[in-house]
C-alpha positions in Angstrom: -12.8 -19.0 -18.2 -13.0 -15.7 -19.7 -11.7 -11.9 -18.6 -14.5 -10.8 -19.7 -16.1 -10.7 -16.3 -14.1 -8.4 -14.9 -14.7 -4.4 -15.8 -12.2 -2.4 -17.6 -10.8 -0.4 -15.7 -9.7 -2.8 -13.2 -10.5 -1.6 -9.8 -9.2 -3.0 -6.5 -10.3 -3.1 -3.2 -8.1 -4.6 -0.1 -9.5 -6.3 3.1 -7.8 -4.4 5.6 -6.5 -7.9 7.5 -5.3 -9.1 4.1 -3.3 -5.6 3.2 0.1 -6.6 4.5 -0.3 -10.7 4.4 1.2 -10.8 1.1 4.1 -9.1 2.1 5.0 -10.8 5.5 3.9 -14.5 4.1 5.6 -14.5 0.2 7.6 -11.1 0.0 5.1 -10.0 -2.3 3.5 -6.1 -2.4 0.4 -5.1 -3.5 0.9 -3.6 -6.1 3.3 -6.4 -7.5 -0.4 -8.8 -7.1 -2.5 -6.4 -8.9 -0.2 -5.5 -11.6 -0.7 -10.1 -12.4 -4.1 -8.8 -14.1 -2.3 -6.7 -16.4 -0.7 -10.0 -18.3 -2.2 -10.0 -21.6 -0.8 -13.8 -21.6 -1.9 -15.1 -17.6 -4.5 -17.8 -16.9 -8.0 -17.4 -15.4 -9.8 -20.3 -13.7 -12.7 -20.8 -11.2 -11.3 -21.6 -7.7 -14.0 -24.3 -6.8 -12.1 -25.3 -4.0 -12.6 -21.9 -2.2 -16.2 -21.1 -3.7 -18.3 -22.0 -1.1 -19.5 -18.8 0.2 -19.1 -16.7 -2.9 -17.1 -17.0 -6.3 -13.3 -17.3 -5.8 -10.7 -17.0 -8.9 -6.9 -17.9 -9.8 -4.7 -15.8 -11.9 -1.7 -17.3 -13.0 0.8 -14.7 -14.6 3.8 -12.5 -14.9 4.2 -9.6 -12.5 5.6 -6.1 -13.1 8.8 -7.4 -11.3 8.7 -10.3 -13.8 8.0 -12.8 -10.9 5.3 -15.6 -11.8 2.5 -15.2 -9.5 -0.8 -16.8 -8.3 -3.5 -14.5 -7.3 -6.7 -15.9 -5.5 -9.4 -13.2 -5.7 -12.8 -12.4 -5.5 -15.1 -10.1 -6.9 -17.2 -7.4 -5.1 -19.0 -4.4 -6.4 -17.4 -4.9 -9.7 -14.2 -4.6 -7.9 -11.1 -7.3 -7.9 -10.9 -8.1 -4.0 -7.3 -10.3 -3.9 -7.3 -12.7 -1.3 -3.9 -13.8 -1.4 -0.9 -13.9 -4.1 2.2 -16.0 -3.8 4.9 -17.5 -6.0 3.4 -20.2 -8.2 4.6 -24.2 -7.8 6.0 -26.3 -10.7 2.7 -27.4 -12.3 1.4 -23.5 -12.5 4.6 -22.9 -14.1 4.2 -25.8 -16.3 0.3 -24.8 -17.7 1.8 -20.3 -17.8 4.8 -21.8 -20.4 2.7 -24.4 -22.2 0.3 -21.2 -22.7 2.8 -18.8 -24.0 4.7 -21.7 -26.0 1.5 -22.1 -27.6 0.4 -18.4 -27.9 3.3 -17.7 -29.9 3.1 -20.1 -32.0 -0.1 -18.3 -33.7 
């Protein structure tokens, strides 16, 4: 998939039931989620399981408190709408470092 579907600057908006989930479910912030988008190096892909009513995404990438992360999101209005972010599991791992192993071999 590629980034190029989602506007520079990145804007984002924050369902107001979804504004503290992150935080009371995976100790993550807001702003810790959003900053995932900044990672030159992350991984974009379709969220087909989740795309029934509209488009849903997956980021995979490095945080601004170097934590690896997975953000589901949406977009609305040419805005990111995160769904929900968490620490990513052992094969999400596996594809980030297989990505920047490979990256910097170029």
């Amino acid at each position: 998939m590629n980034r190029d579907f989602i506007s520079e600057p990145i804007e984002f908006e924050w369902d107001e039931g979804n504004k503290g989930k992150n935080l009371r479910k995976h100790g993550i912030l807001n702003e810790e989620a959003e900053s995932v988008f900044f990672d030159k190096k992350s991984l974009l892909a379709d969220d087909l399981k989740h795309s029934k009513f509209e488009d849903r995404f997956q980021v995979v990438g490095k945080s601004v408190m170097e934590n690896l992360l997975t953000v589901f999101f949406t977009i609305r209005k040419d805005k990111v709408r995160i769904i929900s972010a968490r620490s990513v599991n052992k094969k999400e791992r596996k594809a980030y470092e297989q990505k920047v192993k490979t990256n910097t071999k170029l």
